[in-house]
C-alpha positions as CSV (number, residue, x, y, z in Angstrom):
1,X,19.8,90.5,-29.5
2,X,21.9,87.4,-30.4
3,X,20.3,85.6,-27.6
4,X,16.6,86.7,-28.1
5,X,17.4,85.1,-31.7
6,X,18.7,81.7,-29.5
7,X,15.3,81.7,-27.1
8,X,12.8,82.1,-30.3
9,X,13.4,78.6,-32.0
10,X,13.8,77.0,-28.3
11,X,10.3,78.5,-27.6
12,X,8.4,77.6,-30.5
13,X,10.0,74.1,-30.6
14,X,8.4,73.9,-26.4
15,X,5.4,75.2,-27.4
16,X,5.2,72.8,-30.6
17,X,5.9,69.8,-28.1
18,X,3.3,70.6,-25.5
19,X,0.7,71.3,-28.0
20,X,1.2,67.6,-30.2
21,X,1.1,66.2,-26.9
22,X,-1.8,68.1,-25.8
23,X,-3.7,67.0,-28.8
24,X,-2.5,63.4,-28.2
25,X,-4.4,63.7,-24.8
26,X,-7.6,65.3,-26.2
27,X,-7.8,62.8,-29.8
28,X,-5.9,59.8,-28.5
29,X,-4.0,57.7,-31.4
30,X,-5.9,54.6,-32.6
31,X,-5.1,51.5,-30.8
32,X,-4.2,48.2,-32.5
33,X,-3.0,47.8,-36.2
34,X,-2.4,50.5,-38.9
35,X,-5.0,51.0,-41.5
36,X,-3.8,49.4,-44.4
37,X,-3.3,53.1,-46.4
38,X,-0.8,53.8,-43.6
39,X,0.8,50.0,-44.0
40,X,3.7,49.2,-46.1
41,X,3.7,49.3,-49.9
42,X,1.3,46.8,-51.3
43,X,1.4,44.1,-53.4
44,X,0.3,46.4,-57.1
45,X,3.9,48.3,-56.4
46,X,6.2,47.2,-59.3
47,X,9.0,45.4,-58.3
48,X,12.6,46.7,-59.3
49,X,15.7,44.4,-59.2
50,X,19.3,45.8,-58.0
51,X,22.0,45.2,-60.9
C-alpha cells in the first residue's frame, strides 16, 4: 500500500511532464522578445530605498 502511495505522485508528475510538453509541441511558445505585460516591472512602479 505504502508503495502504491510512492508510484501515485511519480505518475501524475510523468504524466504532467509529457502533457506541458505535448502542448508545447501542438501551441509552440512565441519566438523573440516578451510582451511587455510579461517584461520586468515598469517605469510607474514606485521606487523604495533600503535604510
Amino acid at each position: 500500500m505504502i508503495l502504491l502511495a510512492l508510484l501515485l505522485p511519480v505518475v501524475m508528475m510523468a504524466f504532467l511532464f509529457g502533457a506541458d510538453a505535448l502542448e508545447d509541441l501542438i501551441f509552440p511558445p512565441p519566438a523573440g522578445p516578451a510582451s511587455p505585460d510579461e517584461d520586468a516591472p515598469g517605469a510607474d512602479t514606485a521606487r523604495t530605498t533600503r535604510l
